[in-house]
C-alpha positions as CSV (number, residue, x, y, z in Angstrom):
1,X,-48.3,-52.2,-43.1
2,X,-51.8,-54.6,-42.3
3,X,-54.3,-55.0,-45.0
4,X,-57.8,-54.6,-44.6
5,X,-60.4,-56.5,-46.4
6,X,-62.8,-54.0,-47.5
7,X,-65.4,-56.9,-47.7
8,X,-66.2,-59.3,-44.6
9,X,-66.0,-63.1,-46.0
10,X,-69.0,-64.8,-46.4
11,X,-69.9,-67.9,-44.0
12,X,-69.9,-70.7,-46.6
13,X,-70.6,-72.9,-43.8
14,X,-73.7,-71.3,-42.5
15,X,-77.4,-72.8,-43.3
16,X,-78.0,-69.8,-45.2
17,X,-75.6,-70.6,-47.4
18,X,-76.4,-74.7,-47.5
19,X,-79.9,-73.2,-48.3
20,X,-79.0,-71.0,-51.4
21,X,-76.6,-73.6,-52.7
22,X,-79.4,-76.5,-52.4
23,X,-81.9,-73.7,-54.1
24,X,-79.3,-73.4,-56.8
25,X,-78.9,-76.7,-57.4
26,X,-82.5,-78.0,-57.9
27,X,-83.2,-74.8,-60.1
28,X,-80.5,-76.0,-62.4
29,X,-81.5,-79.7,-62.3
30,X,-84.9,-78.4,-63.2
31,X,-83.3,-76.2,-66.2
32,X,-81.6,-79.0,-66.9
33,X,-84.4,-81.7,-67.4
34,X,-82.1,-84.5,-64.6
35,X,-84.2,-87.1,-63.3
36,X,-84.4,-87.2,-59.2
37,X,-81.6,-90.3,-59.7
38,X,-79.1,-88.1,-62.0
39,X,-79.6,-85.2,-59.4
40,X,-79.2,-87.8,-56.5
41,X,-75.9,-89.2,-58.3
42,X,-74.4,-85.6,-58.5
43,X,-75.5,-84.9,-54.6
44,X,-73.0,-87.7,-54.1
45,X,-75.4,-91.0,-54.3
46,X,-77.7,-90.6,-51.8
47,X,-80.5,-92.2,-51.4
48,X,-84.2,-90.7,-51.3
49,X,-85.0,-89.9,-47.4
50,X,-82.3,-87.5,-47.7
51,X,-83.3,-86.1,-51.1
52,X,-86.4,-85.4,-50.3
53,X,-85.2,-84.0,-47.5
54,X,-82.8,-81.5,-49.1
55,X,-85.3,-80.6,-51.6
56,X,-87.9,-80.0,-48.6
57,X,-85.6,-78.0,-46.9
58,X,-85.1,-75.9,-50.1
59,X,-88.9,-75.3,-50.7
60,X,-89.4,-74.3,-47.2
61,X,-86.5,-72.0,-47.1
């Protein structure tokens, strides 16, 4: 006997979901009151160009 999934499995690897994990994420830093170096810290240390780019990319989504 083959089991069915009665629900497809979402694509965590699409943009779509990059996007709503990124809007997540800023919403909760902002909830949070984290400075743009304790959210860039927890984003794995980046640096600003890509910040600013990840937030960007969040607003415009």
């Amino acid at each position: 006997m083959q089991l069915v999934a009665l629900h497809a499995q979402p694509d965590i690897t699409s943009g779509d979901a990059g996007l709503v994990a990124l809007t997540f994420f800023f919403n909760l830093m902002e909830h949070w009151g984290c400075t743009k170096d304790q959210q860039c810290t927890l984003l794995g240390s980046i640096g600003n160009t890509t910040y600013f780019k990840y937030k960007n990319c969040r607003m415009r989504g």
